[in-house]
N, C-alpha and C positions, 0 to 999 in steps of 0.2 A: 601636476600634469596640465598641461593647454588645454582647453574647453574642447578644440576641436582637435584633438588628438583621442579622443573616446572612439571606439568601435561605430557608433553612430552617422560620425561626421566624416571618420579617416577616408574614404571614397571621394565624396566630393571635393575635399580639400584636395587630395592627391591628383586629379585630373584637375582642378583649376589651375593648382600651381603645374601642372605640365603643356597647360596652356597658356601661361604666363599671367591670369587673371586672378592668381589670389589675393586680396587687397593687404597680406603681411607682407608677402614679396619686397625685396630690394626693387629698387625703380631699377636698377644696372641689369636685373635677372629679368624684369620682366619686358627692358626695350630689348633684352638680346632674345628672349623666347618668340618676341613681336616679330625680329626681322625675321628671323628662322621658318617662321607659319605664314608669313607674307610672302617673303622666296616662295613655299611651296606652293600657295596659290599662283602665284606666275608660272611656275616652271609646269605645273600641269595644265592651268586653261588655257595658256600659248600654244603650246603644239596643239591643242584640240582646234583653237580657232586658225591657226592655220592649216591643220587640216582640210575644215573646211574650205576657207579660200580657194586653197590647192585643187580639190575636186567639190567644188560648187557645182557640178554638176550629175552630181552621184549625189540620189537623194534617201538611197538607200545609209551611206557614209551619215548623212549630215542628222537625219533621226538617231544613229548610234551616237554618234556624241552628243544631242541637245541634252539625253536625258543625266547624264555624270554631268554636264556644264550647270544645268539646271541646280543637281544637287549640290555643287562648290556653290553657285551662285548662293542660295539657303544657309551654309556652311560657313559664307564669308559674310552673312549680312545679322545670325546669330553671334560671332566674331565681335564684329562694329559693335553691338548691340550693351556686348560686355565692357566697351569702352566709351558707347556715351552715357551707360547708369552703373557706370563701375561706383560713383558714390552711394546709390543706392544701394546695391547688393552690397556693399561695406555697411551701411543702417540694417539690414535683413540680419547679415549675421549678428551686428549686436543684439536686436532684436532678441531674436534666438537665444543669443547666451544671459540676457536679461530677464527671460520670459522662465529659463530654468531657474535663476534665482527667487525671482518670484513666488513660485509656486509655494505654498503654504504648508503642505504634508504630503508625506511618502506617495502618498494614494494617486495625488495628482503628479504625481513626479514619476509613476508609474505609468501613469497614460503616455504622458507623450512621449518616453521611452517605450511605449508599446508602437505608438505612429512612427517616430522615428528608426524604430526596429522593421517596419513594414515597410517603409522609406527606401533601407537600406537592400531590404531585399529584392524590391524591384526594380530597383535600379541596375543592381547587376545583375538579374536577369537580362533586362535590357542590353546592358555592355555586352554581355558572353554574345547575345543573340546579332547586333549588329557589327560586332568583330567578324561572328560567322560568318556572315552573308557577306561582309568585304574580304576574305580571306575567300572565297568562294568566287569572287567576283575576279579577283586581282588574280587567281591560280588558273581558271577558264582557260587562258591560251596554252597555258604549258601540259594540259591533259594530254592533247594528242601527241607530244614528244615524249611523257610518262608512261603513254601505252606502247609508242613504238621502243622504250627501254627495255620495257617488259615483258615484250615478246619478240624481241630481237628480229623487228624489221628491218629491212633494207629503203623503206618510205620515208621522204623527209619529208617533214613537218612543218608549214609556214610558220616564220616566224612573226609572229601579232602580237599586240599590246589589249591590256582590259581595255580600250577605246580606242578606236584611229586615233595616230596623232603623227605629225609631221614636223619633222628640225630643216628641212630645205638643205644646210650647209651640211648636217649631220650624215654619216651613211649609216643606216637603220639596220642594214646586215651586219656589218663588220662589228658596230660597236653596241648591238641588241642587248645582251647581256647588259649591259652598261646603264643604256636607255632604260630598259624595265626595270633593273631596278629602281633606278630613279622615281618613274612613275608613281613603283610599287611603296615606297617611301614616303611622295609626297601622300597620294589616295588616304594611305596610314596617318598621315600628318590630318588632314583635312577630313577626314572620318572623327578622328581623338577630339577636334575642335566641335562637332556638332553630339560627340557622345557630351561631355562635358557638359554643356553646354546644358543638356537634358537633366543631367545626373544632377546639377546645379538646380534647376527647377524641379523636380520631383522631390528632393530634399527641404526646398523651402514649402512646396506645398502640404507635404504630409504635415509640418510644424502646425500650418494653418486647421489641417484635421484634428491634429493634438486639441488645439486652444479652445475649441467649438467642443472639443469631448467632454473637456474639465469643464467649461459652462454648463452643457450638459448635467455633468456628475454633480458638481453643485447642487444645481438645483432640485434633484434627486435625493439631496442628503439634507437637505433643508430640516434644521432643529426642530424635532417633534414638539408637538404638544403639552407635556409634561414641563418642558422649561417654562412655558408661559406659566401655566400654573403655576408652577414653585415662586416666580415673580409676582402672581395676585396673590397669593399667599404670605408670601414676606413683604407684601407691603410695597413692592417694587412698583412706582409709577410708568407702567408701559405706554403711557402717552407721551415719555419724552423720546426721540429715537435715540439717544445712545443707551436707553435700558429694554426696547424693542429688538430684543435675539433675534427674529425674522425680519427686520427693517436692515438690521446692522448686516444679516449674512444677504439680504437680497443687493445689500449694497454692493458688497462685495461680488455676485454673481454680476452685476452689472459692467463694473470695472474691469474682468475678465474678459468678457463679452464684447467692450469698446476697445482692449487689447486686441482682441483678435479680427473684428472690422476691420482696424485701423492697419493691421498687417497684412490683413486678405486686400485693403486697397491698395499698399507698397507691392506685391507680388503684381498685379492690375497692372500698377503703372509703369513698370519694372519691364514686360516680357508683352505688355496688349503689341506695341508697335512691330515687334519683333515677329509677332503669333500671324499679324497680317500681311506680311511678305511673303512668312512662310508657307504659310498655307494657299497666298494665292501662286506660289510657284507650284506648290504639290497635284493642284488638280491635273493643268495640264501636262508633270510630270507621270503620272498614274495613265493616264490614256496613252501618251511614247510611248513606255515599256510593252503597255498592250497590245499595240500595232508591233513591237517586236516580237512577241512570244508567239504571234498567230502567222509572222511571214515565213512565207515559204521558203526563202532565202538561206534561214537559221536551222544550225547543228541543231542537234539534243542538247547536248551540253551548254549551245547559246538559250537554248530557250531555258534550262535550268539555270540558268543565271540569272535572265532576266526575271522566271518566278521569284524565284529568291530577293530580288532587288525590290518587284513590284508590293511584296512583301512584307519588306523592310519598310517602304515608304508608308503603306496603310498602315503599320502597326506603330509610325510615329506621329503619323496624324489622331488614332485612334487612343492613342495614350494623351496626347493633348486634350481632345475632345472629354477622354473618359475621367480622368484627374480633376478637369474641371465642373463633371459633371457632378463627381464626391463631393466635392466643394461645397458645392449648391443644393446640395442633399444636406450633406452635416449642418449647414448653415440653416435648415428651413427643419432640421429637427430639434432645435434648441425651442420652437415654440409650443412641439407634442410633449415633450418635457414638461414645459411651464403647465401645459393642459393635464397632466396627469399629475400631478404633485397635490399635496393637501393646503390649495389653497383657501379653502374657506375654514382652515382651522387659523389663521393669522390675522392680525388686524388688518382695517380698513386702508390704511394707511401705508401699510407693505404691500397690499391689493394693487392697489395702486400703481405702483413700480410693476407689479408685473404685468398691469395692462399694458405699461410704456415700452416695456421689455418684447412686448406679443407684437405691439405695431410696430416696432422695428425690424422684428424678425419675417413680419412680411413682404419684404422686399432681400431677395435670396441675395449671398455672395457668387457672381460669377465673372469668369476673365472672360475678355473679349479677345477678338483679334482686330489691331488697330481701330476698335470702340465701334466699329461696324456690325460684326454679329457676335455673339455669342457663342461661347464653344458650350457641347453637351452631346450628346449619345443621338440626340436626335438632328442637329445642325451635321455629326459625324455620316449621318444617314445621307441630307442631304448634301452634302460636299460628292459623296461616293456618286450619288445621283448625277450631279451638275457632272463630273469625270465624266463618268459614263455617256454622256449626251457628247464632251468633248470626244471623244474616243469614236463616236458613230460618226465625227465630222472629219476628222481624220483620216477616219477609215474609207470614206466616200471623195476622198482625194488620192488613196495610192492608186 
């Protein structure tokens, strides 16, 4: 069986290759899946910018569509992202499937089937929940012709799209059906592109939790006591290190530990540029939505959408923020580990290394967004903050 054909991986693989990014792909499958998801970015932020155009004067119209432009815009720049470090995320996954061979005994081959098992469940969490909220998003206009089905009114129903959007040449009556689907279609296209997109990075960072766990456990299982002795006892010269049981295993703890640096810095360099696009579209997309939900303009059912929507965006900024906040956690407890261990039952000499092991671990693994701030729980605090300040400024212009 293919390495990534296990239970573990089959998700992210499955949505890479349906966005034409999986680096096994035929080149033929994956330039035809590229034009396919490029068509649908045109064919949805065309009509929205001409929308706009059309009624630049309705500025009610032009807030409804910045904030869907907004998210394509994110959608299509995560996209690009997958094809200027398409060689890299091909390194990741060897990585990955090098990192299981590796692994020495069942025990550690159990951990990061355990991260990878956590990997996989939150990730589709995630999918179920942002299908929801687009499935929710995309069905908004056809409530009010669902209810007049339902109770067999004689009221007809405007026909509307999940976002203004205008074809000029097109008549928007006649061939409604038509157009929304369309819409409905591409939305689905360009949603699938930034789940993926996620599901792809949740997957490689739980591995990085994995790696940081086994250093961990290492170091926790470090060769009692008893070995040294039976070495002074037989005569064993523990001054040389290949007869040094705890020089030889802290070595080895060592070499795990610069595997998973060195991976936690591919993921960095991989996803930083990407992380600050995105996140500087999100703020001022978060304050839109909120100027939507509070106009008086908006149905119920508009303002449940856009909860839903505003929603959706905290809880994908908040998964960035909070994955990497793990990160930085796991990474700065591999030196409470070394603090707790027996090490003044070991020589001086293995001491040693673990001092060198403590000053590297003081300086945590964390991703950035384009190497400007830092993502964490509290950066997630203030970003909501910085919105929030956008949102009062907006709000002091309707």
């Amino acid at each position: 069986m293919n390495f990534f054909e296990q239970p573990y991986y089959k998700l992210p693989r499955n949505f890479a290759r349906s966005i034409g990014r999986w680096p096994y792909q035929s080149e033929r499958q994956r330039f035809t899946i590229a034009i396919a998801i490029i068509s649908a970015f045109i064919l949805q932020v065309g009509p929205k910018i001409l929308a706009d155009i059309v009624h630049s004067d309705d500025q009610e119209l032009i807030f409804e569509t910045l904030a869907p432009t907004i998210t394509d815009v994110a959608s299509f720049a995560k996209y690009m992202n997958t094809f200027i470090n398409a060689k890299m995320i091909k390194k990741i996954l060897h990585r990955i499937k090098d990192d299981w061979t590796y692994m020495s005994n069942d025990s550690e081959k159990l951990i990061l089937k355990k991260y990878a098992g956590l990997g996989k469940l939150m990730a589709t969490g995630y999918v179920g929940f942002v299908y929801m909220t687009t499935v929710m998003f995309i069905t908004e206009p056809l409530l009010p012709m669902i209810i007049n089905l339902i109770l067999k009114t004689n009221i007809s129903a405007p026909h509307e799209f999940p976002v203004p959007m205008e074809w000029i040449v097109i008549d928007k009556e006649k061939y409604y059906w038509l157009l929304f689907s369309n819409s409905s279609v591409c939305i689905m296209v360009i949603l699938t592109v930034l789940i993926s997109y996620d599901v792809i990075f949740i997957t490689f960072i739980h591995h990085a939790y994995g790696l940081f766990a086994i250093t961990g456990y290492r170091i926790r299982n470090m060769p009692n006591d008893v070995v040294r002795k039976n070495n002074l006892t037989s005569g064993v010269n523990a001054s040389s290190n290949s007869d040094d049981v705890h020089y030889k295993h802290l070595v080895s703890c060592i070499r795990i530990h610069k595997r998973a640096l060195e991976y936690a810095d591919l993921i960095e360099s991989t996803f930083a540029g990407c992380f600050g696009v995105v996140i500087g579209l999100n703020l001022p997309l978060m304050s839109i939505t909120g100027i939507q939900i509070i106009a008086e303009t908006s149905t119920f059912q508009q303002k449940i959408k856009y909860v839903m929507f505003t929603g959706a965006q905290m809880l994908h900024l908040f998964f960035e923020c909070f994955l990497s906040q793990q990160l930085t956690d796991i990474s700065l407890r591999v030196q409470q580990h070394i603090a707790n261990g027996k090490w003044y039952n070991i020589s001086s000499k293995s001491q040693k290394l673990l001092i060198l092991m403590t000053m590297r671990c003081q300086v945590p693994c964390t991703l950035t967004a384009a190497k400007i701030m830092g993502l964490s729980i509290e950066s997630f605090g203030m970003m909501i903050k910085t919105s929030g300040s956008y949102f009062t400024v907006l709000l002091s212009m309707q």
